[in-house]
C-alpha positions as a printed NumPy array, in Angstrom:
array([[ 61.239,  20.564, -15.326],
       [ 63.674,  23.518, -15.293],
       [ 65.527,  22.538, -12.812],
       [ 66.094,  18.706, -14.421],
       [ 67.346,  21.415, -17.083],
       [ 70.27 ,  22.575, -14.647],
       [ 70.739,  19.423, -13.353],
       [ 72.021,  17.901, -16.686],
       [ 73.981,  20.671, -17.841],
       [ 75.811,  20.266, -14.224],
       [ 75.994,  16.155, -15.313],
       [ 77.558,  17.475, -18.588],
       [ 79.973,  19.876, -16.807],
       [ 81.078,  17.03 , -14.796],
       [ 82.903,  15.625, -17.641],
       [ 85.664,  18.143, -17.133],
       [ 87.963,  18.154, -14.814],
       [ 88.974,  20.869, -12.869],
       [ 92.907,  20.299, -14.457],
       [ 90.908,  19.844, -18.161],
       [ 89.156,  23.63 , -17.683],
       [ 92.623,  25.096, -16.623],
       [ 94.338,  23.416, -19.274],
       [ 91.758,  24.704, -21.679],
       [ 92.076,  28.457, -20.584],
       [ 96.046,  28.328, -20.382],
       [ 95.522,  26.957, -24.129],
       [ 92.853,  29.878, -25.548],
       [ 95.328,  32.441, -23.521],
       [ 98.386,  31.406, -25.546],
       [ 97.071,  30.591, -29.006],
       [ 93.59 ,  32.991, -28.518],
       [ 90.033,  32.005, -28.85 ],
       [ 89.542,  30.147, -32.272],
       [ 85.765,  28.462, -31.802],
       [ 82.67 ,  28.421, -29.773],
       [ 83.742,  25.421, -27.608],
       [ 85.666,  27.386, -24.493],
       [ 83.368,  30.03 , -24.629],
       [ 79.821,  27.636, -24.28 ],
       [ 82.044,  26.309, -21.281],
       [ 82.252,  29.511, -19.923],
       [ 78.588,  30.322, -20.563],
       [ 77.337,  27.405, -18.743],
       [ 79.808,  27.459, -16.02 ],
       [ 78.375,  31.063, -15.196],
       [ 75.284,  29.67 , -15.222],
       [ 75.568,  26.724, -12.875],
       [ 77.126,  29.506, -10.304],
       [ 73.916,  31.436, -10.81 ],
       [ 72.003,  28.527,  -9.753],
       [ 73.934,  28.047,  -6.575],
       [ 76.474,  25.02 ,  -8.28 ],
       [ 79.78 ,  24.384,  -9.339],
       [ 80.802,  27.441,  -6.996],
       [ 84.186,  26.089,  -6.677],
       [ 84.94 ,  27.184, -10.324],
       [ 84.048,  30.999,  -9.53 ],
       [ 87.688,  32.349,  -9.559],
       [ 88.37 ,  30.402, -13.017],
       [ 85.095,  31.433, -14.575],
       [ 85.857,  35.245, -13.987],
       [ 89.063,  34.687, -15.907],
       [ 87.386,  32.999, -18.542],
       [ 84.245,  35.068, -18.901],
       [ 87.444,  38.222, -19.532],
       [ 88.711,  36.477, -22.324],
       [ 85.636,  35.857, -24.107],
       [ 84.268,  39.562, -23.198],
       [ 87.7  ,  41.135, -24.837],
       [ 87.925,  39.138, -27.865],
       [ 84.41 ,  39.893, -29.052],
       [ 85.765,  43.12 , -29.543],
       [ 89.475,  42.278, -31.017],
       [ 89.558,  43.209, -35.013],
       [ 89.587,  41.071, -37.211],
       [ 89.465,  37.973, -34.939],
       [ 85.71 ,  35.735, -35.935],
       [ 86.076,  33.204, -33.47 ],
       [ 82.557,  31.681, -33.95 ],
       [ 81.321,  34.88 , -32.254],
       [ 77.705,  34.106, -34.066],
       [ 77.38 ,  31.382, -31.809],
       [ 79.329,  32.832, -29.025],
       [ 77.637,  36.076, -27.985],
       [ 74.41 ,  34.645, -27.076],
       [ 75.822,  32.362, -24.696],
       [ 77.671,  34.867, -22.923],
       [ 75.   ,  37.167, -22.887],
       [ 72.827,  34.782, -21.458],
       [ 75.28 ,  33.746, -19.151],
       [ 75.816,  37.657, -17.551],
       [ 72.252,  38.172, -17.427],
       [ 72.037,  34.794, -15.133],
       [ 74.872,  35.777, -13.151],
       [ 73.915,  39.432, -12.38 ],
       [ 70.159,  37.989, -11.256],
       [ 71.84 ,  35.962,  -8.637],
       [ 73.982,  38.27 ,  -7.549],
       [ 77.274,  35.928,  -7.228],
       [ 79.98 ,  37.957,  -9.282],
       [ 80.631,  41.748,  -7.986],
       [ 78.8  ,  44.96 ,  -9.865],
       [ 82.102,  46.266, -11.028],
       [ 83.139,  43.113, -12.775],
       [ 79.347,  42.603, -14.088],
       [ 79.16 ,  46.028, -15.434],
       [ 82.466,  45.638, -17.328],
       [ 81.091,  42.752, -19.049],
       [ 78.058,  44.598, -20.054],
       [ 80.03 ,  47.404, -21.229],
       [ 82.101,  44.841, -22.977],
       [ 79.047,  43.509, -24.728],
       [ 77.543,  46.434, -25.811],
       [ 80.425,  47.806, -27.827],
       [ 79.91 ,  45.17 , -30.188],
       [ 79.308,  46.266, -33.806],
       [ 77.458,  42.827, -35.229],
       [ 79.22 ,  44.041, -38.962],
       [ 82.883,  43.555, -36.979],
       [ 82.283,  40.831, -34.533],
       [ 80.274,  38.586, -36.843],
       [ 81.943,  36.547, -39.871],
       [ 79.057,  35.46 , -41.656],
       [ 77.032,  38.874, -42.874],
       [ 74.185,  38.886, -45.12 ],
       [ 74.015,  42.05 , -47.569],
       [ 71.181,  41.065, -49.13 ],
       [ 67.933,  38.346, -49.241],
       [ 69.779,  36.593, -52.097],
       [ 73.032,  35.446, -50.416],
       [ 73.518,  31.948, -50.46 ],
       [ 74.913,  31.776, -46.013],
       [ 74.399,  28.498, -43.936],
       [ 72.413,  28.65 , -40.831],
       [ 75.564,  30.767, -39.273],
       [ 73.186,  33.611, -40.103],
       [ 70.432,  32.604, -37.662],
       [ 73.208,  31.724, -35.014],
       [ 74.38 ,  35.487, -36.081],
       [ 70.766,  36.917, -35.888],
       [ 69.909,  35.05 , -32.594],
       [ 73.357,  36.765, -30.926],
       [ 72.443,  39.687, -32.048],
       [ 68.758,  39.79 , -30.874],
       [ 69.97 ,  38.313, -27.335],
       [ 71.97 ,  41.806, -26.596],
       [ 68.665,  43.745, -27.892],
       [ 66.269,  41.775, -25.568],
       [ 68.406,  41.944, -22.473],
       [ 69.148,  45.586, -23.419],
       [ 72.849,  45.41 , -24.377],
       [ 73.207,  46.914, -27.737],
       [ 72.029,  45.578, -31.055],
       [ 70.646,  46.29 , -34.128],
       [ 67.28 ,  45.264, -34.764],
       [ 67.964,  45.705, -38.959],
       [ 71.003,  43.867, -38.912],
       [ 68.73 ,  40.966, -37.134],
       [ 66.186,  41.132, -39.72 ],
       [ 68.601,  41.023, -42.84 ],
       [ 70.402,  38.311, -41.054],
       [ 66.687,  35.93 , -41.645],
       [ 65.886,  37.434, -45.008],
       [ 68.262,  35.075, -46.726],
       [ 67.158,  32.479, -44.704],
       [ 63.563,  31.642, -45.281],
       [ 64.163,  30.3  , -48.79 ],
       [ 65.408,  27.597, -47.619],
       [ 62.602,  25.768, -45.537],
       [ 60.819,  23.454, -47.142],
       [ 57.098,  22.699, -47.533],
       [ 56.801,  21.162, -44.22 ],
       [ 58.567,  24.025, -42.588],
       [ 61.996,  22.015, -42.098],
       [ 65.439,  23.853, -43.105],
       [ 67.421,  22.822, -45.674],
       [ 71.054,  23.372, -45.313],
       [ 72.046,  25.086, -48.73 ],
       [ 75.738,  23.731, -48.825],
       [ 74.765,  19.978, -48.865],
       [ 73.153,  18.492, -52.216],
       [ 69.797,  19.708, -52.556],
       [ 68.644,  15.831, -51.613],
       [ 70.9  ,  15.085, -48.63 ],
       [ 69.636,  17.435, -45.849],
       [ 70.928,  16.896, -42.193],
       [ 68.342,  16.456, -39.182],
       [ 70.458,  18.241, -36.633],
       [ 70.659,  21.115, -38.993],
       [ 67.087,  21.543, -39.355],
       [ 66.557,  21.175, -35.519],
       [ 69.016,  23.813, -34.864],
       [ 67.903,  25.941, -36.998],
       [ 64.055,  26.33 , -36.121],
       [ 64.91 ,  25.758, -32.579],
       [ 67.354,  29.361, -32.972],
       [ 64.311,  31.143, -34.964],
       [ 62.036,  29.723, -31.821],
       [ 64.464,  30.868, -29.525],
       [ 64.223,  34.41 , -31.051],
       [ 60.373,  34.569, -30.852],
       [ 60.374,  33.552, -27.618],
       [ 62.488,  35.956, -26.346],
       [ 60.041,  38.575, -28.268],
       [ 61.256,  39.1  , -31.868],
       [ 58.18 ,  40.589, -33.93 ],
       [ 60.534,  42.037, -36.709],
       [ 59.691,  42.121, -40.53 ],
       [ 59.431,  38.262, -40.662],
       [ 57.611,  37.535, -37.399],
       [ 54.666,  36.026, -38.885],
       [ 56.103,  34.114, -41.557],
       [ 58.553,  32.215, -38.968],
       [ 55.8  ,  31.407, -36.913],
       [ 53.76 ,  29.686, -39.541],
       [ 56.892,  27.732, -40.987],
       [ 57.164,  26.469, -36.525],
       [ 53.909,  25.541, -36.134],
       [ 53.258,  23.682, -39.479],
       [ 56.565,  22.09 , -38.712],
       [ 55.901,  21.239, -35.023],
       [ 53.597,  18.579, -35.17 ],
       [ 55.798,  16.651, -37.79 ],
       [ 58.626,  17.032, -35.445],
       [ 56.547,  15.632, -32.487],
       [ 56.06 ,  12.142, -35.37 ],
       [ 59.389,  12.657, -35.632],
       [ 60.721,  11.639, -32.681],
       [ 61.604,   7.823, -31.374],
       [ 60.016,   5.447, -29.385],
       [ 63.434,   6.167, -27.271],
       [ 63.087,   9.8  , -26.967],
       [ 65.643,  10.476, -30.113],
       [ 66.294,  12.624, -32.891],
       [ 66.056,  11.186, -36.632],
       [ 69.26 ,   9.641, -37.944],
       [ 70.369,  11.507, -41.038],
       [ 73.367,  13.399, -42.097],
       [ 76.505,  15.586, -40.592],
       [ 76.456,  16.165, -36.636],
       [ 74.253,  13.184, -35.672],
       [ 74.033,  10.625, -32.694],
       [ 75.902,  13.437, -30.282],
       [ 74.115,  13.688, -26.931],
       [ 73.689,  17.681, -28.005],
       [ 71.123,  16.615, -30.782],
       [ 68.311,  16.119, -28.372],
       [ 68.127,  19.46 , -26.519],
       [ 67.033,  21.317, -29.658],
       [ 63.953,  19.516, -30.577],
       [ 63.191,  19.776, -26.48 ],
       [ 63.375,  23.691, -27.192],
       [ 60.746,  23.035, -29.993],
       [ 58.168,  21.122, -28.054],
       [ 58.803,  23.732, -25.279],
       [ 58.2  ,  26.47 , -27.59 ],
       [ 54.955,  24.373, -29.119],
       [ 53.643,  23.932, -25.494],
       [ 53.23 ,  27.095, -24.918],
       [ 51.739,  27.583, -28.344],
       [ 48.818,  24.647, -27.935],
       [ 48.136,  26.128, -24.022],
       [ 47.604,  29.946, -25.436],
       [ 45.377,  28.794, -27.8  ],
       [ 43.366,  26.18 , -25.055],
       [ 44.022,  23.345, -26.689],
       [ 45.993,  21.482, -23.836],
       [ 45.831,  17.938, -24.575],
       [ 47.993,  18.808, -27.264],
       [ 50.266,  20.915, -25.111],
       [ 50.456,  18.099, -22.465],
       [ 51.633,  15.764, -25.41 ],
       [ 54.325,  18.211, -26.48 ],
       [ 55.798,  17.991, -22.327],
       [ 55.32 ,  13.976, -22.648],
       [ 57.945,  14.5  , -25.412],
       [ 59.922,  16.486, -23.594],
       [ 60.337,  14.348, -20.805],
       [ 60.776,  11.616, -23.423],
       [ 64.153,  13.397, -24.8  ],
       [ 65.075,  14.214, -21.301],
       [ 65.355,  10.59 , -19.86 ],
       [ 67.403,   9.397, -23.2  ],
       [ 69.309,  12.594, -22.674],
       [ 70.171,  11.194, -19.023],
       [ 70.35 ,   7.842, -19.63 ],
       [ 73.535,   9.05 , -21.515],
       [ 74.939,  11.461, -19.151],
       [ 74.485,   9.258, -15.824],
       [ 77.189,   6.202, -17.89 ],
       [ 81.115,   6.564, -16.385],
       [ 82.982,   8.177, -18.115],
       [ 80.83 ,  10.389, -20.03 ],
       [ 81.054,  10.276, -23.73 ],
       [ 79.694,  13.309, -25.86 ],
       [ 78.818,  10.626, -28.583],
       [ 76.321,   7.492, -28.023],
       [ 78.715,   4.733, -27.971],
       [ 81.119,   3.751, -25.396],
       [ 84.676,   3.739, -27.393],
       [ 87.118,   6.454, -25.934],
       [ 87.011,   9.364, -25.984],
       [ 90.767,   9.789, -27.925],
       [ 89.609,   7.264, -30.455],
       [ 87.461,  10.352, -31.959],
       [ 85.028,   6.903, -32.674],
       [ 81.891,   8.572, -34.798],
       [ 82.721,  11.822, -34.738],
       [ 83.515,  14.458, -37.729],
       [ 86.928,  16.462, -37.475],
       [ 85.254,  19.41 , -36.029],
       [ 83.113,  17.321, -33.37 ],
       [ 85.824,  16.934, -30.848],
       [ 84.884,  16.419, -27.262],
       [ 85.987,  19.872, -25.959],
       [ 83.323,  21.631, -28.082],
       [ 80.362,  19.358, -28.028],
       [ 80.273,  17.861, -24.726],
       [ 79.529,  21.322, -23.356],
       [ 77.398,  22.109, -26.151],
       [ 75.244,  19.502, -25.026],
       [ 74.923,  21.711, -22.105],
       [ 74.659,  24.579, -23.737],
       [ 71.397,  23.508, -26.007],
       [ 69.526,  22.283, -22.586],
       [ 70.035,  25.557, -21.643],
       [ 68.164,  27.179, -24.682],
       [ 65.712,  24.474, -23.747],
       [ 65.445,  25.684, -20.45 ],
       [ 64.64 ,  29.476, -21.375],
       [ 61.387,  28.425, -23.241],
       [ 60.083,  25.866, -20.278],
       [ 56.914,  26.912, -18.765],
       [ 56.635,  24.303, -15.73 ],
       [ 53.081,  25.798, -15.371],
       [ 52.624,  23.306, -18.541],
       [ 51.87 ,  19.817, -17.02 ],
       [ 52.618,  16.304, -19.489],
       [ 50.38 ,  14.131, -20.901],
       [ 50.149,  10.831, -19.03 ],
       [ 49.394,   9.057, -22.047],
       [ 51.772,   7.885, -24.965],
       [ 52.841,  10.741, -27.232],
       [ 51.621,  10.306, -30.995],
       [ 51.372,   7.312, -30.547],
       [ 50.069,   6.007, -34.232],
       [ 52.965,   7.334, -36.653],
       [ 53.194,   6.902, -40.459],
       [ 54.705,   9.738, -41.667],
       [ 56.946,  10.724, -44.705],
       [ 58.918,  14.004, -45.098],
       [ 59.721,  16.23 , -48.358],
       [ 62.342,  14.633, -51.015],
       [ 64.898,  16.996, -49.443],
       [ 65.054,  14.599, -46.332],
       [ 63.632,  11.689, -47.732],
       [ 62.82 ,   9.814, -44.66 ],
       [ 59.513,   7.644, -43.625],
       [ 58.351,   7.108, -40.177],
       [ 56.456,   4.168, -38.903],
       [ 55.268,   3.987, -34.902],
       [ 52.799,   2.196, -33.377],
       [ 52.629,  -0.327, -29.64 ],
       [ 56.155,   1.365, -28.249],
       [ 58.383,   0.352, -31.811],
       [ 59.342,   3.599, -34.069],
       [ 60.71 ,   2.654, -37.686],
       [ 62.93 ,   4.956, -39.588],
       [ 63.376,   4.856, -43.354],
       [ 65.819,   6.342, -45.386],
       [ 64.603,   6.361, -49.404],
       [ 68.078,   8.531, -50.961],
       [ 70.191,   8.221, -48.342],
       [ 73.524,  10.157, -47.957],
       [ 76.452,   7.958, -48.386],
       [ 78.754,   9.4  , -46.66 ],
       [ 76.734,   9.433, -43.339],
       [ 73.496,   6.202, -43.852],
       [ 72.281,   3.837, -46.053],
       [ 69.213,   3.161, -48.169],
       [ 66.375,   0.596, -45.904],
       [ 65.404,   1.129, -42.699],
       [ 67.711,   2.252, -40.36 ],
       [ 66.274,   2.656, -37.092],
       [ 64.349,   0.18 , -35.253],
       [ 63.782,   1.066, -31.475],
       [ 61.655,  -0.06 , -28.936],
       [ 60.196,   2.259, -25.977],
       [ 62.524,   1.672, -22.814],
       [ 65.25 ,  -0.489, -25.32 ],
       [ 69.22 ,   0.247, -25.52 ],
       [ 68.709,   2.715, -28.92 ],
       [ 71.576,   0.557, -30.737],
       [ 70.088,  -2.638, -29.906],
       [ 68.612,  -3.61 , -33.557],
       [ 69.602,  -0.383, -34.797],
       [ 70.054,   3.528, -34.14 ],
       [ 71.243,   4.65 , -37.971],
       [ 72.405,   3.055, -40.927],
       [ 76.113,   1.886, -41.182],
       [ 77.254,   3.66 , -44.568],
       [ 80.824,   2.298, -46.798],
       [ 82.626,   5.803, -46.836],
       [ 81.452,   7.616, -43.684],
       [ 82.909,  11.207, -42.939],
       [ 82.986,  10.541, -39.467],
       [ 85.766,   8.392, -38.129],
       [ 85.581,   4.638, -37.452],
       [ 88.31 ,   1.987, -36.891],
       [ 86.737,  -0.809, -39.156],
       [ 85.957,  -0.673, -43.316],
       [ 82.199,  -1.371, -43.821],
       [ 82.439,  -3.014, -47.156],
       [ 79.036,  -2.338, -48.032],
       [ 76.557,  -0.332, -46.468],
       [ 74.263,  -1.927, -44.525],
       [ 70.373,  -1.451, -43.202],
       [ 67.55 ,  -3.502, -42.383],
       [ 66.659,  -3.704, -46.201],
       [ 66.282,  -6.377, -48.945],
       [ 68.793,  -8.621, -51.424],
       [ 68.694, -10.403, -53.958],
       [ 71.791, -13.142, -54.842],
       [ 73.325, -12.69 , -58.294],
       [ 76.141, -14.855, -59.512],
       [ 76.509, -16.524, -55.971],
       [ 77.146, -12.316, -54.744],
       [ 74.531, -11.262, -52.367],
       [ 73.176,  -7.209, -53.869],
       [ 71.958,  -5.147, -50.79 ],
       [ 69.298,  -2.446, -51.116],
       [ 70.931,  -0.619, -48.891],
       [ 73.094,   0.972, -51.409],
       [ 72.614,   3.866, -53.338],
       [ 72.999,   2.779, -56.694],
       [ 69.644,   1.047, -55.927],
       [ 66.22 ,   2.895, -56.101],
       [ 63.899,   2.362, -52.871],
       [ 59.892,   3.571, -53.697],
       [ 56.894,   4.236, -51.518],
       [ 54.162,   2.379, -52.769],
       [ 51.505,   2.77 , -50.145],
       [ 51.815,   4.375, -46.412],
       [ 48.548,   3.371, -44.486],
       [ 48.122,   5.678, -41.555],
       [ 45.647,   4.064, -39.373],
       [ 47.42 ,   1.141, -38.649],
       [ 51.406,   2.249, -38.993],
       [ 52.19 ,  -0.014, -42.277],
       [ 54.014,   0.572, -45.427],
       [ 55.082,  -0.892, -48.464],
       [ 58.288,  -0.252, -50.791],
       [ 59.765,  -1.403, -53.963],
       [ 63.225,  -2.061, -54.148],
       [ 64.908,  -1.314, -57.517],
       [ 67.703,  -3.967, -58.737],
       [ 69.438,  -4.159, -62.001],
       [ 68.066,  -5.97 , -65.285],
       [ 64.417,  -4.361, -63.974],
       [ 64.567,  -6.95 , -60.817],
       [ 61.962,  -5.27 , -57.993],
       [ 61.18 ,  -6.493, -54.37 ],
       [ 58.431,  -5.514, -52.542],
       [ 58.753,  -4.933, -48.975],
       [ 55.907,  -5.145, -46.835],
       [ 56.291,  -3.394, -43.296],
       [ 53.862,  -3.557, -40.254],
       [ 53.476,  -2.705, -36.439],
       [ 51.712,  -4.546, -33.16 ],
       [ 52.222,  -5.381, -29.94 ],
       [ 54.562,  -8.516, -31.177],
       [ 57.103,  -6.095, -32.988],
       [ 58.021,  -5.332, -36.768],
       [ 56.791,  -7.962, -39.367],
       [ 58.337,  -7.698, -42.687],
       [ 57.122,  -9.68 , -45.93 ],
       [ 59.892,  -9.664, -48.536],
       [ 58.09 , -10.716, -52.419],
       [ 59.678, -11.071, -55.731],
       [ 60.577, -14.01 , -57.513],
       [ 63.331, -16.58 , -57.132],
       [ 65.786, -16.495, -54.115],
       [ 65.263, -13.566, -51.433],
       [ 67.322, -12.242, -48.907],
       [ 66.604,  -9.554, -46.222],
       [ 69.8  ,  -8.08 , -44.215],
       [ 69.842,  -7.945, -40.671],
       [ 72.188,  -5.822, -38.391],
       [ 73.413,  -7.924, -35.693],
       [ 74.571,  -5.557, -32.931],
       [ 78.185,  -6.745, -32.134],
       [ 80.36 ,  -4.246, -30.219],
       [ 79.344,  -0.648, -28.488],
       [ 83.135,   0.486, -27.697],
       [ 82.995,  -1.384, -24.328],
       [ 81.249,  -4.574, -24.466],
       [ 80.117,  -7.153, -26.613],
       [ 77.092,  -8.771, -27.144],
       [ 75.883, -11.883, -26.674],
       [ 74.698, -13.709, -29.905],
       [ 72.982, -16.8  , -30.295],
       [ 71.421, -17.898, -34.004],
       [ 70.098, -21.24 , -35.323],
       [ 68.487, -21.535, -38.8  ],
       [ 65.285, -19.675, -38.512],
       [ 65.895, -17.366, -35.738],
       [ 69.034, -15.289, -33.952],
       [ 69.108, -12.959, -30.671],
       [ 71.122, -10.35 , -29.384],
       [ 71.402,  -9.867, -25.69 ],
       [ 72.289,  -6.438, -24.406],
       [ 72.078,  -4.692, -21.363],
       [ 68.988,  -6.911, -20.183],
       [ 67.277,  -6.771, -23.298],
       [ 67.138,  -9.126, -26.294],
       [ 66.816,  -8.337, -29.765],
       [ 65.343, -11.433, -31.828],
       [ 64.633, -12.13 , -35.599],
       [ 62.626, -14.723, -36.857],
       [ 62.069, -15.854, -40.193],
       [ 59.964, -18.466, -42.457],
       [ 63.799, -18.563, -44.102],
       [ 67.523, -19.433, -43.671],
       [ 69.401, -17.352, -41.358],
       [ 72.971, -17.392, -42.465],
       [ 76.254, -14.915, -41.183],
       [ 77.991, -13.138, -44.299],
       [ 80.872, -13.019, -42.473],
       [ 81.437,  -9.246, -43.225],
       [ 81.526,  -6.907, -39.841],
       [ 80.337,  -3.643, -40.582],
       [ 80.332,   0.095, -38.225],
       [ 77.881,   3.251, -37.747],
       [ 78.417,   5.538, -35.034],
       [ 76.65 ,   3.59 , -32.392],
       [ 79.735,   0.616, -32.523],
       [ 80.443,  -2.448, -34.825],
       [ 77.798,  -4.763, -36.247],
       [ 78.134,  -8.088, -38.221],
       [ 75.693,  -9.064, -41.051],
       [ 73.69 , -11.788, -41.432],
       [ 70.87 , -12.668, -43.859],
       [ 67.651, -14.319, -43.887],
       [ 66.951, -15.815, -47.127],
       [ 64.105, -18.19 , -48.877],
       [ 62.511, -18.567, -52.63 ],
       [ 59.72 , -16.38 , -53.543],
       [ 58.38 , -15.35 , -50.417],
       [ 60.249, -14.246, -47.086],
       [ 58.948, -13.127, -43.395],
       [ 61.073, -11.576, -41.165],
       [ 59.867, -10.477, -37.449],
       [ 61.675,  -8.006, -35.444],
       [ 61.175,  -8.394, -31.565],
       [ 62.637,  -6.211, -28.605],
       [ 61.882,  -7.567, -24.974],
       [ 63.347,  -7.258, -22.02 ],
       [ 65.267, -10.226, -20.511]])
């Protein structure tokens, strides 16, 4: 499995050019090194020459690795170096094991590296456990611990004070909550990343002050992860940073790091489920990186359009950081660790703290995935996800398509839409998927992957929503009284192709890349005519509707 490691960080590499890397480096020489991007690039072009690839770039990559080594150590300049100084530690250590770059040049580096005092290189610095820092202090501690485990420098203090402000903000399931969002609008990725650094640290052999403690908050949150994951191999939706083809590679670094946890302690069914998970976010991982041209985002717009993506998630710095996370993924592998031939977790209903406010449902290959409060600037209230094992991941739908995203798209959603249900008042159709309107768990039943929520309309008008799993998909009963409607994202447009639609009155299908996505409903299936857009590409919305009492089944099969 390590080596499928280097293989996709060389796929990921592949999306530069050799003209692209020498037009980034004239770029950082002239106007210096302002973020993380050119020096991950660096990092994992080092890397691939230790591994006996891309040796072609070994002049360039000298020239490159200089310019990171000297402006660690330039005053006053905090180029990202929290994130920064790992990679290039990591990459030297690679490097000098090979034995591809000369001593001299090796040794300057190292030199370079341990000069570094973390109070002058670093921009985010904790004075005390009460400072109110983002996860930039883990990125900050994890730098610093990578020069004291490969023996270049360090200080082990400034890597505990670094996590003492830290801890406070996991929650009761062990997840991270990112202190500068609202307290109820936590983002996946950032939870990922942030375990997956403090699993990163123990596994390169931190037992400072809060050793224990860390461990605990990994291993109560591990096996929620693992029910976390999609039928597809994904991440959850939810929040900033999401639906890049980096987001994968840190919860492979947690199942790694749980692996190894489950073999120690002899239980290895469990640690054989953990490398079926793996292998799970590896193939979705490829799936992505073997399409022409290669995107850094999962949809196929172009790359200039900046299509889904956040002002600071340009291509330059997280294509390569998709890279650069496999790699993090790849220290922690034991190969020794075989995978579970059998599904992994494969009965799921699950629901996370209020911070996240998410519900998982998996069961027979489909994975469901609920948002209850979403974030409106990023998803939608209903369910958001429904995938199918083997299925395109955008075919139903990946995440939520919200009315004011903070991610770029080319299209206004005029009202955010999910898989969720309406009601029609004064001939205007309400959606639950907005976030004026409450959503409730009334019952989650765990052996057989079902739930059933209450959506909130005004004047005290409720629907109950009745979800369940088998072979034959997702069925969903929609009660309440008078006329019902249930939304349904039609997948329309990925950035590249269209899809092929075909509806009559009770039923409509989606073909896309040899699979069909098909609804079917006791109801009226009618188009609202509005067209609507999520990261993933453009969707229109159509409704099923009937009086009283309305069934909706959600099929994905293969053409």
């Amino acid at each position: 499995m390590k080596e499928i490691y280097i293989e996709l960080m060389e796929k990921a590499l592949m999306a530069y050019t050799d003209e692209h890397i020498l037009r980034y480096l004239d770029d950082v020489k002239t106007n210096g090194l302002t973020e993380h991007g050119f020096p991950r690039l660096t990092a994992n072009i080092g890397i691939l020459l230790a591994h006996e690839r891309r040796i072609d770039l070994l002049p360039i990559f000298i020239e490159m690795m200089d310019v990171c080594c000297d402006t660690f150590l330039r005053p006053g300049v905090h180029a990202a170096n929290e994130f920064s100084v790992r990679e290039i530690v990591c990459c030297i250590i690679e490097v000098e094991s090979a034995k591809v770059i000369e001593y001299e040049t090796i040794s300057r580096w190292k030199k370079k590296i341990s000069e570094i005092i973390a109070e002058e290189c670093y921009d985010r610095i904790v004075k005390s456990e009460t400072d109110c820092i983002t996860n930039w202090a883990l990125f900050g501690a994890a730098s610093e611990y990578a020069r004291i485990h490969f023996g270049l420098g360090g200080n082990p203090e400034f890597v505990d004070r670094q996590i003492s402000c830290q801890l406070k903000w996991f929650d009761e399931n062990g997840m991270y909550c990112d202190h500068y969002q609202e307290p109820i609008h936590q983002p996946i990725v950032y939870d990922f990343c942030s375990r997956g650094l403090l699993a990163l640290m123990l596994h390169l052999g931190y037992r400072g002050k809060y050793y224990q403690q860390i461990d605990n908050l990994l291993k109560r949150s591990g096996i929620l992860t693992l029910k976390m994951q999609s039928s597809t191999g994904e991440i959850p939706f939810g929040g900033r940073s999401n639906q890049f083809l980096h987001n994968e590679a840190w919860m492979m670094l947690l199942f790694e790091y749980e692996a190894q946890r489950y073999a120690r302690e002899g239980n290895n069914n469990l640690a054989m489920t953990f490398k079926a998970a793996v292998i799970r976010a590896l193939d979705v991982t490829e799936s992505w990186l073997d399409k022409r041209p290669i995107r850094h985002i999962k949809n196929r717009f172009p790359t200039e359009t900046k299509y889904g993506c956040e002002d600071y998630a340009y291509f330059d710095k997280y294509m390569i950081t998709a890279a650069s996370n496999l790699y993090v993924a790849y220290l922690v592998c034991d190969d020794s660790i075989p995978a579970s031939l059998t599904s992994t977790c494969d009965l799921v209903a699950f629901q996370t703290s209020a911070s996240f406010h998410k519900l998982f449902l998996r069961s027979c290959g489909y994975a469901l995935e609920f948002d209850l409060d979403a974030d409106p600037h990023y998803d939608a209230n209903g369910l958001g996800r429904v995938q199918r094992e083997g299925a395109p991941s955008a075919l139903c739908l990946s995440s939520p398509c919200p009315a004011d995203p903070k991610y770029f798209v080319d299209i206004k959603t005029p009202v955010p839409l999910s898989l969720c249900s309406a009601i029609c008042v004064n001939g205007e159709w309400l959606l639950g998927a907005e976030n004026r309107y409450e959503i409730s768990v009334c019952d989650v039943t765990k052996t057989r992957a079902s739930a059933t929520l209450v959506c909130h309309f005004p004047n005290e008008k409720t629907v109950k929503e009745m979800y369940a799993l088998d072979e034959n998909g997702v069925k969903v009963n929609v009660e309440g009284e008078g006329i019902l409607g249930f939304a349904l994202p039609v997948f329309a447009f990925d950035g590249e192709k269209n899809t092929e639609i075909s509806v009559d009155r009770h039923s409509l299908t989606v073909a896309y890349d040899q699979w069909i996505c098909k609804y079917t409903s006791n109801g009226t299936i009618t188009n609202l005519n509005r067209l609507a857009a999520n990261r993933n590409g453009y969707y229109h919305t159509y409704l099923a509707e009937n009086r009283n009492d309305l069934t909706v089944t959600i099929e994905l099969f293969m053409i």
